[in-house]
C-alpha positions in Angstrom: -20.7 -8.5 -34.6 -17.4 -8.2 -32.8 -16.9 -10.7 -29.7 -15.2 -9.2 -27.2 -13.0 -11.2 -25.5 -12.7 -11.7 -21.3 -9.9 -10.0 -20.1 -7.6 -12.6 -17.9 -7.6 -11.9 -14.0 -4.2 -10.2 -13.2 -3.8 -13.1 -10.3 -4.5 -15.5 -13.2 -1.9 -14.2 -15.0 0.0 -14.2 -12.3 0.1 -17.9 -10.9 1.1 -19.2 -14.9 4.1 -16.7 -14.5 5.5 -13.5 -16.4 8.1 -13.3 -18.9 10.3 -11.4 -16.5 10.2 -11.3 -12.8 8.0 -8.1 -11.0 9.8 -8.5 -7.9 13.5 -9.3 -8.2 15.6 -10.1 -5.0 19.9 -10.0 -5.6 22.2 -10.7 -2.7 25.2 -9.2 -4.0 27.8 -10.2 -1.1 26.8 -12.4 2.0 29.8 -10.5 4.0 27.9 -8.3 6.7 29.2 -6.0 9.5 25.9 -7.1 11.6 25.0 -10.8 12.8 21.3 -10.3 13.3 19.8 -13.3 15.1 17.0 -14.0 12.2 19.1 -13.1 9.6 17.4 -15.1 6.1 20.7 -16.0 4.5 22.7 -16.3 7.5 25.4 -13.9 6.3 28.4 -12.8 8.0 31.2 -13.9 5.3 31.9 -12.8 1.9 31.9 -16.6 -0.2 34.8 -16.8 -1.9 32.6 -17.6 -5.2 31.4 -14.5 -5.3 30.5 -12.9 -8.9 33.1 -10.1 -10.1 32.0 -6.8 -11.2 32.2 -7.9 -14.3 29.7 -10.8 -14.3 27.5 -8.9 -12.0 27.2 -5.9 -15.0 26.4 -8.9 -17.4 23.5 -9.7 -15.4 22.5 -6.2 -15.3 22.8 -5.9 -19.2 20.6 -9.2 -19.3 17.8 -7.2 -17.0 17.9 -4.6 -19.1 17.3 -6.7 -22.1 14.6 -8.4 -20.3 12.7 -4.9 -19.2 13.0 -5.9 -15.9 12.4 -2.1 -14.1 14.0 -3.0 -10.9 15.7 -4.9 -8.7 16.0 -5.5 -4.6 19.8 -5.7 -3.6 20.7 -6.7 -0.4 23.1 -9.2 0.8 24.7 -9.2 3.7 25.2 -5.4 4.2 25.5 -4.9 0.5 28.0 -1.5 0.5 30.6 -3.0 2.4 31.4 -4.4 -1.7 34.1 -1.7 -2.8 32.3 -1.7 -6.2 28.6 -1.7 -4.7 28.0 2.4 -6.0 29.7 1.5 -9.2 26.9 -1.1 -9.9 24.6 1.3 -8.4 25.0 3.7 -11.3 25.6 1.2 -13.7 22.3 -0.6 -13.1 20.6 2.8 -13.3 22.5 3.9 -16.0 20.8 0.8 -18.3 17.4 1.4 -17.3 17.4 -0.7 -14.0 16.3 1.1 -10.9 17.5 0.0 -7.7 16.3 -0.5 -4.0 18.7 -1.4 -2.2 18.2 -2.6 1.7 21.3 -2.0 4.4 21.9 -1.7 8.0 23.0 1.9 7.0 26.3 1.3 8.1 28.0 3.2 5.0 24.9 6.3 4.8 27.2 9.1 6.0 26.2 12.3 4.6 28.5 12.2 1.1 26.4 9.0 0.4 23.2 10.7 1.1 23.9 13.5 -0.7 24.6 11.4 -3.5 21.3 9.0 -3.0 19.5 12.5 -2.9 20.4 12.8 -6.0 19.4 10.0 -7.8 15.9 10.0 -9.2 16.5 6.1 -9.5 17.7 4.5 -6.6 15.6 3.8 -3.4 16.8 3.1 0.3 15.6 0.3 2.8 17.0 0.8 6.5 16.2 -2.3 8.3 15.4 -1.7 12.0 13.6 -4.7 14.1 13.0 -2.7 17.4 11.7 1.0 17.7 13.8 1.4 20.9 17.5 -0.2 20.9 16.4 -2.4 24.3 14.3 -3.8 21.1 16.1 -3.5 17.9 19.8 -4.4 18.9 18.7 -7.7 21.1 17.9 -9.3 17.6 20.8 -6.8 15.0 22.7 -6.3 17.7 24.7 -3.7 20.0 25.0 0.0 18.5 22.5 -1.1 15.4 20.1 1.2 16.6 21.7 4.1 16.8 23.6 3.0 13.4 20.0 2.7 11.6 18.8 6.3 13.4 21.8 8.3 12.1 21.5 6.7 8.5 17.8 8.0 8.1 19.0 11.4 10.2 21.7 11.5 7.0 19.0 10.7 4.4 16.6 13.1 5.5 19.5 15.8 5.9 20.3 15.1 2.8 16.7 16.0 1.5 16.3 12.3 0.3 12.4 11.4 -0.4 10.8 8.5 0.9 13.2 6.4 2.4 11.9 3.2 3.6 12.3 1.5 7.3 11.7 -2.0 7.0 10.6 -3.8 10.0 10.4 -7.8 10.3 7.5 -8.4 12.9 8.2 -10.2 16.1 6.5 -10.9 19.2 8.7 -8.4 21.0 8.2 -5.4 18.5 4.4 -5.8 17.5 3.3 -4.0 20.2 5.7 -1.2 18.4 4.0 -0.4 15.2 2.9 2.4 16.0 6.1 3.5 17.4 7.7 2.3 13.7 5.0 4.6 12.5 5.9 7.8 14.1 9.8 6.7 13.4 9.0 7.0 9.6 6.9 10.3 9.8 9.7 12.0 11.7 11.7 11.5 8.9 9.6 11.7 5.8 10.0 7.7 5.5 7.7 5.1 4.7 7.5 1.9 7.1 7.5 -1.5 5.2 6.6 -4.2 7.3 7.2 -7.8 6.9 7.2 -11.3 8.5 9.5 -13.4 10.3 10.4 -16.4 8.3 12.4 -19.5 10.0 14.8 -19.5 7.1 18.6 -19.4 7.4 19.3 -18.5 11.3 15.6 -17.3 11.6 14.3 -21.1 11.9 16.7 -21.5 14.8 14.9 -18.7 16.5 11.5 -18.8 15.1 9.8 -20.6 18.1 10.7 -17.7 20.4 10.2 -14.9 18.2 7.2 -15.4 15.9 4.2 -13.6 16.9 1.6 -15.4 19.0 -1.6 -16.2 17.8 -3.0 -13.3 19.8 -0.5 -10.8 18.8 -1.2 -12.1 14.7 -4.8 -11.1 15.6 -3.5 -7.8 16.7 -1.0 -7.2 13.4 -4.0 -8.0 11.4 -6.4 -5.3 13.0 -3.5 -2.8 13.4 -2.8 -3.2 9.4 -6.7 -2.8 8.7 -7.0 0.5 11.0 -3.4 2.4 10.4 -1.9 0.1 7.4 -3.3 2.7 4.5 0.4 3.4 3.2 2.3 1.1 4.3 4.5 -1.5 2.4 3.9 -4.9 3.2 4.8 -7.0 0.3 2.3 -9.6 0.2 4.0 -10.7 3.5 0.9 -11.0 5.5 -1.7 -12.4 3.3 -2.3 -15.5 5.6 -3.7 -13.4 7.9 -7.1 -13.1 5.4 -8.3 -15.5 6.8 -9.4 -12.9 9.8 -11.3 -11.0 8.1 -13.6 -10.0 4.9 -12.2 -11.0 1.1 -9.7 -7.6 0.0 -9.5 -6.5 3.7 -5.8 -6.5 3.8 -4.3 -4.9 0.3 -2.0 -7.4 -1.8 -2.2 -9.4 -4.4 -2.5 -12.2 -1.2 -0.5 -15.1 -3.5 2.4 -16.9 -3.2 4.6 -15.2 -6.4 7.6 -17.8 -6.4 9.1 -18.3 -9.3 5.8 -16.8 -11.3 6.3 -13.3 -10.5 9.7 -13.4 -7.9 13.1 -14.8 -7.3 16.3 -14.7 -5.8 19.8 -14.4 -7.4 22.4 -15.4 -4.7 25.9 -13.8 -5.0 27.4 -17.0 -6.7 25.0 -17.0 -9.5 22.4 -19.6 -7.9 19.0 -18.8 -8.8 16.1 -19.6 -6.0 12.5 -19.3 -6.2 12.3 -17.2 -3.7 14.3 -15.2 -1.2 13.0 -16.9 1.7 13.6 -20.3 0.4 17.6 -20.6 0.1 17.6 -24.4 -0.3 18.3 -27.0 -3.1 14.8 -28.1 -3.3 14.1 -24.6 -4.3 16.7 -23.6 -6.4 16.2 -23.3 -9.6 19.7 -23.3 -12.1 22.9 -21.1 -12.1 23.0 -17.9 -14.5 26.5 -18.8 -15.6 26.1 -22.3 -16.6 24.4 -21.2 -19.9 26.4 -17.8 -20.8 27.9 -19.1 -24.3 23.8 -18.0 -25.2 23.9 -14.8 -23.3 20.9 -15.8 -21.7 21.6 -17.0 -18.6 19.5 -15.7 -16.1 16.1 -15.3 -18.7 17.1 -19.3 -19.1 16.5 -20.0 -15.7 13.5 -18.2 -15.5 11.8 -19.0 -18.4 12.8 -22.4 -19.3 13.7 -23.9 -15.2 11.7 -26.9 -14.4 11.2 -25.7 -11.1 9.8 -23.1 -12.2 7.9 -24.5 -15.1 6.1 -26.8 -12.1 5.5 -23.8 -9.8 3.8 -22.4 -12.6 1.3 -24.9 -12.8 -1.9 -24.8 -10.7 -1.9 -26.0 -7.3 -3.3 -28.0 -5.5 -5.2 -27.0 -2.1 -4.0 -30.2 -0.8 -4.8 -30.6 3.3 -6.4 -27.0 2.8 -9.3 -27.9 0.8 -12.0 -28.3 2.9 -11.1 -25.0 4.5 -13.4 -21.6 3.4 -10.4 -19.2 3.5 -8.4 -21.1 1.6 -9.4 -19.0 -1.7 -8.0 -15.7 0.6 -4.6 -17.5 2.5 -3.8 -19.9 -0.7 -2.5 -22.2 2.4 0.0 -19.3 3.2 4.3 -19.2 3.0 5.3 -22.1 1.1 9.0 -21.0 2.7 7.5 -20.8 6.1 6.0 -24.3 5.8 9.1 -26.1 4.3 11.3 -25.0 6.9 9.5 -25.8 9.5 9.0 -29.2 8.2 5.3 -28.8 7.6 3.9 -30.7 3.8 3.7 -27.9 1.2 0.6 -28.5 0.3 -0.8 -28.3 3.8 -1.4 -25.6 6.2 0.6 -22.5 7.4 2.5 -23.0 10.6 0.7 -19.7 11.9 -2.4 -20.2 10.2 -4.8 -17.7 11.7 -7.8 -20.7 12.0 -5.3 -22.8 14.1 -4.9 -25.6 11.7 -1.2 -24.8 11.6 -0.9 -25.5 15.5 -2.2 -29.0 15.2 0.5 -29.8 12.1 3.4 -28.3 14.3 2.8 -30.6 17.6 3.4 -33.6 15.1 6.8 -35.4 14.4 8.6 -33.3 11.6 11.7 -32.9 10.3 12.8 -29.6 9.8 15.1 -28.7 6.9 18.3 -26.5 7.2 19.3 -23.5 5.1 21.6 -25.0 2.0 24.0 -21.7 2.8 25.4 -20.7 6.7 28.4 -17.7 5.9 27.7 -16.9 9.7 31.0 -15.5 11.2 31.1 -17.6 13.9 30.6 -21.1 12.3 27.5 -22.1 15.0 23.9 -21.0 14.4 21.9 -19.7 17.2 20.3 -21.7 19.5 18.1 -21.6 22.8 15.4 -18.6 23.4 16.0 -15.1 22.5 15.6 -12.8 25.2 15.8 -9.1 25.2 19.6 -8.7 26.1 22.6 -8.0 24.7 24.4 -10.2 26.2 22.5 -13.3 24.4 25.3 -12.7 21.1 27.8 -14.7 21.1 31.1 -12.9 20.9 33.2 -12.5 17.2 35.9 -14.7 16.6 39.2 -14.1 14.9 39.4 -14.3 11.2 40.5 -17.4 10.2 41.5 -16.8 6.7 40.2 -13.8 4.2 37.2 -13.9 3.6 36.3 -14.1 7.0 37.2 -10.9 8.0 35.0 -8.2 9.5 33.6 -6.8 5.9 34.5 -2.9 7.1 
């Protein structure tokens, strides 16, 4: 008699990690045109380090060897680099599609004519207000109107499924549906995501997360109207609202089992919310005499070796949702100084409240390439006169990036 065995739960398989990363993030330049106010990596300046065309290409050639079918490339504004479309067709050229996310400062119509004819490379436009009262009070003045004539461009072009990526405030929440009708008008999809206080975005977290009324609203407007939208897994500690599978995703924390980050020096992080030396894994240069630089990292990392291990539900345990939240953002609790293995600083049961009204100390971003040399401070209100103003180059690689 044959035994047939049990097949292994694809989250199982998930939390003990892949061979090759599902979800692959690359900032290929932190130089950006933009200075938006909750920007992740807190770009603005191209780093001096950054890796040539050349060694950029190696890692694509690695990728491919690795079967990894895509990668997410932003930055920065990643076409300001003069060889960005030549990597473009390069990375689809070795069997690496590409999704690319920008500002759409370089979509004129040439470029989307060109995009529109790509069966391999998809387009993110991010836009963070559906009105530019909303959108350019956080990307800042003309961004707007930037964003609106790139997807104009796209869908000119003839350019399928474009997607507008929104990061969820408390000033834009009561927009989704607005986003909504901004992505039918022009045969887009809206991807939504959350505000994480990494990089500049934990200097303005405290003013722009959602409240814990509006989370209650993002969670009943994705259960009613979220059938096609792209979330990402962004959202999953908001199960805790509702019934087991009421919100689609894998609802799991994937870093360093099934995601990461490459920065553009090389540095390899465990996620692309998490740019930090606690979570950064190794360099994909320091081991190319193998030619196996990056697939070292992310096979043989201890980092990532530890992620990979089960977890524990630490402060969480005595909690019924834990099995639906997994404790939530592991990024969103470091960097705002809250125990990893305790709760989520917007946990939907209020556990997170309680953790953040105790002492903590809250961890800065390992990178800042912001133009200006200070981070954002104070509340954000819906101006544009809250930016501070640009300063003068100092030296080259300071310089506006177009």
């Amino acid at each position: 008699m044959t035994s047939i065995l049990p097949v292994p739960r694809l989250v199982d398989q998930f939390e003990q990690g892949l061979d090759a990363p599902i979800c692959l993030t690359w900032e290929l330049t932190y130089a950006c045109n933009l200075a938006c106010v909750h920007c992740l990596s807190s770009s603005g300046k191209r780093d001096p380090r950054e890796l040539s065309t050349q060694q950029c290409k190696d890692i694509i050639d690695e990728l491919e060897r690795m079967q990894v079918f895509y990668v997410n490339i932003g930055g920065g504004e990643p076409t300001v680099r003069p060889d960005f479309w030549e990597l473009v067709d390069y990375a689809t050229a070795h069997h690496v599609g590409v999704k690319f996310s920008t500002n759409g400062v370089r979509i004129n119509a040439e470029v989307a004519a060109k995009l529109a004819a790509s069966d391999y490379v998809d387009v993110q436009i991010s836009l963070d207000g559906a009105t530019a009262e909303v959108n350019d009070a956080v990307r800042g003045p003309g961004s707007f109107a930037m964003a609106i004539k790139a997807l104009e461009n796209l869908a000119a072009a003839g350019f399928r499924d474009a997607k507008i990526s929104v990061v969820v405030t408390r000033h834009n929440v009561d927009q989704l549906d607005d986003f909504k009708d901004l992505a039918d008008r022009y045969g887009a999809t809206l991807r939504i995501t959350r505000l994480r206080p990494s990089g500049r975005g934990a200097d303005v977290w405290d003013d722009l997360h959602p409240t814990s009324a509006q989370q209650v609203q993002l969670y009943d407007w994705l259960v009613a109207r979220g059938d096609g939208v792209l979330t990402g897994d962004s959202f999953f500690h908001l199960s805790g609202l509702g019934a087991p599978g009421a919100l689609a995703g894998l609802n799991l924390c994937g870093a360093g089992r099934v995601v990461c980050l490459i920065d553009p020096v090389g540095d390899v992080y465990a996620c692309p919310f998490a740019i930090h030396d606690k979570f950064l894994a190794g360099n994909i240069l320091s081991d190319t005499a193998s030619g196996r630089g990056f697939q070292n990292v992310w096979q043989n990392s201890q980092l990532f070796r530890e992620l990979r291990e089960p977890q524990s539900a630490g402060a969480c345990s005595g909690c019924g949702h834990y099995d639906a939240c997994r404790g939530g953002c592991m990024a969103a609790k470091f960097f705002t100084g809250l125990p990893l293995d305790g709760p989520d600083p917007e946990c939907v049961q209020g556990y997170g409240e309680s953790a953040l009204a105790a002492e903590r100390d809250k961890p800065k971003s390992s990178v800042d390439h912001s133009r200006t040399g200070k981070r954002k401070s104070g509340p954000v209100s819906l101006t544009l006169s809250v930016r501070p103003p640009a300063q003068p180059p100092a030296r080259a690689c300071n310089e506006s990036p177009v």
